[in-house]
N, C-alpha and C positions, 0 to 999 in steps of 0.2 A: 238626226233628230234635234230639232229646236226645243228651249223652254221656250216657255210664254209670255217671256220679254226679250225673246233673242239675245239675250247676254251669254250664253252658251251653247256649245255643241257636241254631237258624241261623237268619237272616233275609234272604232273596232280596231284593234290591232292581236296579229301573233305572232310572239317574240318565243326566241330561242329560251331557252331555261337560263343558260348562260348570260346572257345578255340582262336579263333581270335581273339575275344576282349582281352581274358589276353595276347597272344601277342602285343600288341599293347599299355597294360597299362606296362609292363614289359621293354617297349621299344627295344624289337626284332624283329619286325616289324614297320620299321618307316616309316614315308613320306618325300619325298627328297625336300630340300628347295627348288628344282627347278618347282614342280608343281605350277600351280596356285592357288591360296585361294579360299577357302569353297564359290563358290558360290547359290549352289542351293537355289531356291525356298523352301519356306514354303510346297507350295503345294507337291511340289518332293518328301519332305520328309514323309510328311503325306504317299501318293502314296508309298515308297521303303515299312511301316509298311502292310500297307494292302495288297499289293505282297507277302512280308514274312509270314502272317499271311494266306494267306490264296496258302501258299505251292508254288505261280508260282517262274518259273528261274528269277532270278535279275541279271546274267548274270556272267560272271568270271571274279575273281583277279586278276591280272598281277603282281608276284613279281618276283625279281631280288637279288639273294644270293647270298652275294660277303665278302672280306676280305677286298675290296677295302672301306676306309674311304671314306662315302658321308656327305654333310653338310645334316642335315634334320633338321624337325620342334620340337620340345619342348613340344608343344599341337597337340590335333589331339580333331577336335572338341567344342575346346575351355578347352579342360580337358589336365591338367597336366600330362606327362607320363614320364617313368624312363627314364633315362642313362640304355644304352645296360649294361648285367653284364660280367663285365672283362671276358675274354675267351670265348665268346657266340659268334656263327655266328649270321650275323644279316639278314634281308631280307626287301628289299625296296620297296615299292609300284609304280608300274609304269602306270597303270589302273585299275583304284577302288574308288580312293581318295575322291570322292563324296560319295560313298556309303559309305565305310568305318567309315568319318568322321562322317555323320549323324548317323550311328549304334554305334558308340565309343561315341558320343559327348550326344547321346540322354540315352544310357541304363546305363555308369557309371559318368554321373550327381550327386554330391549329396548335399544336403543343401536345402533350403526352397524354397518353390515359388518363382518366381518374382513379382514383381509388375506388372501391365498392361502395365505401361510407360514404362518397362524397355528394353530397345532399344535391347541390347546385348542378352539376356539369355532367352524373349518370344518364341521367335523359337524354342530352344531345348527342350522345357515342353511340350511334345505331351500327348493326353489322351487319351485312348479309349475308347468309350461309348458303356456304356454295356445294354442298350438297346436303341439302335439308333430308329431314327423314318423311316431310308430307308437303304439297305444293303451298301448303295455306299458314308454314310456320317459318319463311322464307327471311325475317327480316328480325331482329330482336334488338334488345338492349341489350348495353354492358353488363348490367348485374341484374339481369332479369334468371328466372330459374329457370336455371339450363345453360343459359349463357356464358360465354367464357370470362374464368377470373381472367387476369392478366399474369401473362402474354396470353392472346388470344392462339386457338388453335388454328390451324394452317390452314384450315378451312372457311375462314372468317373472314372475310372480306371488311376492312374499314369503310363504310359509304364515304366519311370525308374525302376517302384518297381517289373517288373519281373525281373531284372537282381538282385535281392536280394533279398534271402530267410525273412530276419529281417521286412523289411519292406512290400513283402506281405502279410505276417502274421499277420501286425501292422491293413492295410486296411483290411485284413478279420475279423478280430476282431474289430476293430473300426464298423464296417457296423451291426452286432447284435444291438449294441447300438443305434446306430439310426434308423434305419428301423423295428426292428425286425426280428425275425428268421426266418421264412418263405420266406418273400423277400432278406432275406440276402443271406438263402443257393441257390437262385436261380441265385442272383448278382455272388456270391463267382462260384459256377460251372464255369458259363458262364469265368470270369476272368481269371479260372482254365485252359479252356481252349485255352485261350488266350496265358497265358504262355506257355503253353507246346507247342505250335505251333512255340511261336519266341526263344524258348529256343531248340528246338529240332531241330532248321531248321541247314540247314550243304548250309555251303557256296562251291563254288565251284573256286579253284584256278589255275593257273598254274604258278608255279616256274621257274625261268630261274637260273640255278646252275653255278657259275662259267664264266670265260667272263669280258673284260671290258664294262664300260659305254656303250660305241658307238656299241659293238653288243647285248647286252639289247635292246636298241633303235631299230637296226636293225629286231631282234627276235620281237621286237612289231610290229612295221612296217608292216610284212610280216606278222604275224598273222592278221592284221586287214589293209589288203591291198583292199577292197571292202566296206570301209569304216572308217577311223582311228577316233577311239572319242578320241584321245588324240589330240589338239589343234595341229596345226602347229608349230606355233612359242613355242609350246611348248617340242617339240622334239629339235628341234633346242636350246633351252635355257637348255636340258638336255647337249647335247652335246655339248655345250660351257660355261656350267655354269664354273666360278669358286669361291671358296669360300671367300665368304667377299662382293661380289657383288652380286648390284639386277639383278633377270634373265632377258633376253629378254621378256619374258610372262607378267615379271610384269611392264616392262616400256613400253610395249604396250599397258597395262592396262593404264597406266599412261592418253598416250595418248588419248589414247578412254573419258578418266574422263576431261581432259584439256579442248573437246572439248565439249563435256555433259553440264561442266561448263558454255559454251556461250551461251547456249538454245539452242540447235541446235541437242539436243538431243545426244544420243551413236550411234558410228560406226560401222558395223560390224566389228568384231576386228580380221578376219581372211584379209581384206581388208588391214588395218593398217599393218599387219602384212606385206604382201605382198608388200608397200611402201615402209618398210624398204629395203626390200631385191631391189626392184628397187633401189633405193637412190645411194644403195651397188654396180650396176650396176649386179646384178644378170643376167645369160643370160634364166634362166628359172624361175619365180615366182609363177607358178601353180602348177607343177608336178616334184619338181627337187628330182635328191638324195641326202637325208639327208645328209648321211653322208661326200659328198664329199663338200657341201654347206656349213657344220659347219665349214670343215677344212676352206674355202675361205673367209669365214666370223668372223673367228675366232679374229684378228688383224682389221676389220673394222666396229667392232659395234658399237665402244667408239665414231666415227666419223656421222657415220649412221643413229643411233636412233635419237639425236639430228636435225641433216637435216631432217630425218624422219617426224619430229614432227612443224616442221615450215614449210614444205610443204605441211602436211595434213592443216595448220590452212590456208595457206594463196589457198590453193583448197575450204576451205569449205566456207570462204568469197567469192569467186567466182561462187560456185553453189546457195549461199545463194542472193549473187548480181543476178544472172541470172534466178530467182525466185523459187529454193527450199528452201521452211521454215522449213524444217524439216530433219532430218539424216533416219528417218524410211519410208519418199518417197522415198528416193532413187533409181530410178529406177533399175541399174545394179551397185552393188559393186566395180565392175572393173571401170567405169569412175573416180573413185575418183584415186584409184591407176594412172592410164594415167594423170591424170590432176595433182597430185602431180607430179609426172614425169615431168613434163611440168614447175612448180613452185621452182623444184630443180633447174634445167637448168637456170630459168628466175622466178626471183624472183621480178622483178616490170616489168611486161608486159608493151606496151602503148595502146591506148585505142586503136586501130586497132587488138591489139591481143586480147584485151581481148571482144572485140567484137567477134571476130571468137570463141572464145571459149566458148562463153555464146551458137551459133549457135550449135556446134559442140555439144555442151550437150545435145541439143534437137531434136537434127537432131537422133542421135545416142539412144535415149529414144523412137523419133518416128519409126523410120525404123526397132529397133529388131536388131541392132548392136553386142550388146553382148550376145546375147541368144545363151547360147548352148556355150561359147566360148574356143576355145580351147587353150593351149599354144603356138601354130604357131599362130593365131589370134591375141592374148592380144600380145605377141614379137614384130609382126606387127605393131599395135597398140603404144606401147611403145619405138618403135623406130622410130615413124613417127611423134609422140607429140615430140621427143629431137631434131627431124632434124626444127621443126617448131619453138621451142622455140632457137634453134639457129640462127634464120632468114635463113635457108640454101630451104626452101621448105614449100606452104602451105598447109593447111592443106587437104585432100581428102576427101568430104561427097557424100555419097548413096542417094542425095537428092528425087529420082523416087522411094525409099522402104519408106519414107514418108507419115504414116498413125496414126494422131493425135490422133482418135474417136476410143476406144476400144469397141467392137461389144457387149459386157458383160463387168459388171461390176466384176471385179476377181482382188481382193488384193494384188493374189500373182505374178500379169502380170505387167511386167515394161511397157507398153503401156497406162495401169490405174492410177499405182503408177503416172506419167507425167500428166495424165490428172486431177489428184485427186489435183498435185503440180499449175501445171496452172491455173486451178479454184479458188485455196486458195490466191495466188499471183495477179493473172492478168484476170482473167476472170470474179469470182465474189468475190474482196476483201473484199466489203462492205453491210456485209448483215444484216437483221433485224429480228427478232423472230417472235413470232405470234403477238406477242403484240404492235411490232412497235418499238422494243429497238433492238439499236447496240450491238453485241455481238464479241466476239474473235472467230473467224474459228481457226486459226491456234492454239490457245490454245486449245481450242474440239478435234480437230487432233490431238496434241501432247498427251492427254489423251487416244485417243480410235480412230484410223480412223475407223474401224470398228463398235464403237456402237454411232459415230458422224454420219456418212451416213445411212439414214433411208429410207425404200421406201412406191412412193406416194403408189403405185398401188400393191397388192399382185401377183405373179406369172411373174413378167417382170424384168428381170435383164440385162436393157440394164442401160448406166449409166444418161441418161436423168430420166431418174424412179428415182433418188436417190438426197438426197436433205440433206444440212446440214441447219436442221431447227429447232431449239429450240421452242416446242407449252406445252400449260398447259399439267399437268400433269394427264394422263388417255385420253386423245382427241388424235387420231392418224391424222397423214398427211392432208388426204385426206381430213377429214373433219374440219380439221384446216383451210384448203386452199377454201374449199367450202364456209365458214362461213363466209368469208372476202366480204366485201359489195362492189366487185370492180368494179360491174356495175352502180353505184350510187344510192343503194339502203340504203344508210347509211343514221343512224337518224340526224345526222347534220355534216357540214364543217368546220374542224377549219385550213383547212390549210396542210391539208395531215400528222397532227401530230398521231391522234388515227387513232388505226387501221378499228376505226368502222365509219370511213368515206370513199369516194371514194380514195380521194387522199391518204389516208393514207393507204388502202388496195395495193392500184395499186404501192406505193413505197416499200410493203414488199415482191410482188411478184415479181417484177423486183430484188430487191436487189437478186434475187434467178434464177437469168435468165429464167423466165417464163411470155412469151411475151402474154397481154392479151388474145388474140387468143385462145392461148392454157390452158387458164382459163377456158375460158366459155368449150372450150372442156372437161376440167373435169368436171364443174359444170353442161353439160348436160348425163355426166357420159361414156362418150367418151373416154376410158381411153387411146385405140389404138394412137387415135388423138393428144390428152392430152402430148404424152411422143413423137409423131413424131415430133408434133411443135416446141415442145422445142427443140429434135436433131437440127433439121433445126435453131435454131438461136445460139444455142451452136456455131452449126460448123460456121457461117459467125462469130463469135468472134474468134475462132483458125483460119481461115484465115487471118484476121487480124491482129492478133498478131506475127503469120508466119511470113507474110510479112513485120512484124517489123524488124525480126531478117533476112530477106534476101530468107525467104525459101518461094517460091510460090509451095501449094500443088494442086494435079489434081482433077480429079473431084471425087472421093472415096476418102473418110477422113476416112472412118471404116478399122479398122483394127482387126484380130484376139490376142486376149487377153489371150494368152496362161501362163502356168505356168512359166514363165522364168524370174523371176525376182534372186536375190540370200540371 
């Protein structure tokens, strides 16, 4: 395959496993300063061994062979690698760099265990266990639970020591000694053929020959146009990098940490990224072309990133005023982008704007505003938040697509995400445990919304069924809630302090918006009932709060709960 000025060409290639990795200690295949840092999971990595081991595609390399001097990185997985050798072509990794790193940083490690504590180097000490107790827990960490402290059990296979003949020799021999022979020749097989698996495996690459930077980028682009897993602002940081500076990728990162930093959690950082380019006055932030954007961008990042980054803090103060406690509610990723937009233009709103804007957040969470949005939509959008923040026009809401109450409880629906925000804030901020103690929601939240919301009832996933309720441990919901003496069945009164008096029952189920009513409907095992009542008082507090903010909803507050969050 040619670009479209024949300055380049592709060339398929598959290489042994092997062979990769000594490119890469050789330092002829390097990684361009411009990527982002090693971020995967623990678990990721585990997951790339057991793919490789057991023969599936882990997908293809993306290099880029040039004459053209790139800044690159020095380590590749925390291990030291050469200087290219004088006269050697060199070839650059443009998509890989996660796998890569974890296969370089994991197989030519060398030196002793870590410690448990040891922050930096736990990750890289994967083992395999050579005889697991289920097929699918085949691969772990040094100080993962379960895993072996140090010395590892005899069953533990170090992954470093198949990429060195010395040292598996060391563990096959070391395992007679302590097991004996029998168990040993059955350990040492199995090992065997552990090895031969990650050492035989043949990676799959393709080479871009020839070409500058920007049609590299381009050759990526268009190979992975149905999906690019290289970062946005990470193309863009290729094709604007230059050397001595940090890339856009990483002062995006930056960004994303600054804001982490306030509790407020991480941003989506393709969002962030998009701010910039608003800030820039980009005329397209979803779908532009690279390379025409590098060039316009090229002379105003020095200015951009910075405004970038005071627009996103003094946006997250304003979603966090207008009752998001968290970055991972977020209903739609784009409201942040617009409302930064909005905080570039107008950086001390007054409280009439920033009234409409708190509206405007919720208006646009309820109705399904951004679902599905296109770049004619978000431009819209973005150009009607600059005309507001310059007092020129107010703002336009969909107030009639206005539907608070998602029909199902579904994580990944900005209609929930909003309803999950309003309950933690302003619906029910103050809740109590089984036992009658105050407890942190939004700290539960920020840990797991998912394993914080529990349901009373098995088989109902509307979001009345779901309850952030902290009860002893081994007692589920239902009969948590049943136990509570709330019909004055309690052995004595102190005052609504125990839970095992009336008052004190009746104040842990309210703190939980569950109007007596719809107690006794559980406790006569009315679960239908039980979960309608509560709809029914849920929604007259989202009216209510509505009408705080100006928005009178009609008589359907259910709305479908589709996947459209981002």
């Amino acid at each position: 395959m040619l670009s479209e000025r024949g300055e380049s060409r592709l060339e398929p290639l598959v290489l042994h496993l092997d062979m990769v990795l000594e490119d890469i200690g050789r330092g002829v295949l390097r990684v361009p300063a411009f990527q982002r840092p090693f971020v995967w999971r623990p678990e990721q990595m585990l997951d790339l061994f057991d793919s490789i081991e057991r023969g599936y595609p882990i997908g293809s390399v993306l290099i880029w062979e040039t004459v053209e001097p790139i800044q690159s990185l020095n380590s590749v997985g925390d291990v030291a690698v050469d200087e290219p050798p004088p006269g050697e072509s060199v070839a650059y990794v443009l998509d890989g760099h996660q796998r890569l790193s974890t296969l370089f940083g994991v197989l030519r490690r060398l030196g002793r265990p870590p410690r448990p504590d040891d922050q930096r180097e736990w990750k890289w000490r994967i083992y395999r266990d050579l005889s697991p107790k289920s097929d699918t827990e085949r691969y772990r960490h040094h100080r993962a639970a379960g895993s072996p402290p140090a010395p590892a059990p005899d069953h533990y296979l170090p992954v470093r020591s198949v990429a060195s003949t010395l040292d598996f020799l060391n563990f096959s021999r070391n395992l007679e000694y302590r097991v004996g022979r029998d168990r040993a020749d059955r350990l040492v097989r199995e090992a065997d053929r552990v090895l031969q698996r990650i050492k035989g495996y043949k990676l799959s690459l393709i080479k871009i020959k020839g070409g500058d930077l920007e049609r590299a980028v381009e050759v990526y682009t268009r190979l992975n146009r149905k999906g690019v897993r290289m970062d946005a602002d990470q193309v863009i940081s290729a094709l604007t990098h230059r050397p001595g500076q940090r890339t856009l990728a990483n002062r995006v990162d930056d960004i994303v940490a600054s804001v982490a930093s306030t509790g407020f959690g991480e941003l989506p950082r393709l969002a962030v990224f998009r701010v910039v380019l608003a800030v820039a006055d980009e005329p397209d932030v979803m779908t532009p072309r690279w390379e025409a954007m590098a060039r316009r961008l090229q002379n105003r990042l020095v200015d951009a990133v910075p405004a970038a980054e005071q627009a996103v803090h003094r946006a997250v103060e304003l979603l966090n005023w207008s009752g998001l406690p968290l970055a991972r509610l977020l209903p739609y990723a784009h409201q942040l982008v617009v409302l930064a937009k909005f905080f570039h233009h107008c950086p001390q709103p007054d409280d009439g704007q920033r009234f409409e804007l708190r509206r405007w957040f919720w208006v646009t969470s309820w109705a399904g505003t951004f679902a599905g949005a296109s770049s004619t939509l978000l431009r819209s959008a973005l150009a009607q938040m600059r005309e507001f923040a310059d007092r020129r026009s107010p703002l336009s809401l969909d107030v009639g697509a206005v539907q608070p109450m998602p029909d199902t409880f579904n994580l990944n629906s900005a209609r929930t995400l909003a309803y999950v925000a309003w309950e933690a804030t302003d619906g029910l901020p103050d809740r109590l445990d089984a036992l009658g103690q105050p407890f942190d929601v939004i700290r539960l939240l920020a840990s797991s919304v998912t394993q914080a919301y529990r349901s009373v009832l098995s088989n109902d996933s509307r979001p009345a069924n779901k309850l952030v309720l902290p009860t002893v441990a081994g007692i589920g919901l239902e009969k948590s809630l049943t136990d509570l003496a709330v019909d004055g069945g309690g052995l004595f009164d102190d005052g609504g302090k125990s839970p095992y008096s009336s008052a004190g029952a009746r104040r842990i189920i309210e703190s939980h918006g569950i109007p007596v009513s719809a107690w006794y409907r559980l406790k006569e095992e009315n679960g239908e009932l039980f979960v309608a009542d509560r709809t029914a008082y849920l929604g007259e507090r989202l009216r209510v709060f509505a009408e705080g903010i100006g928005v009178r909803l009609g008589d359907n507050l259910e709305g479908v709960a589709d996947d459209d969050s981002e």
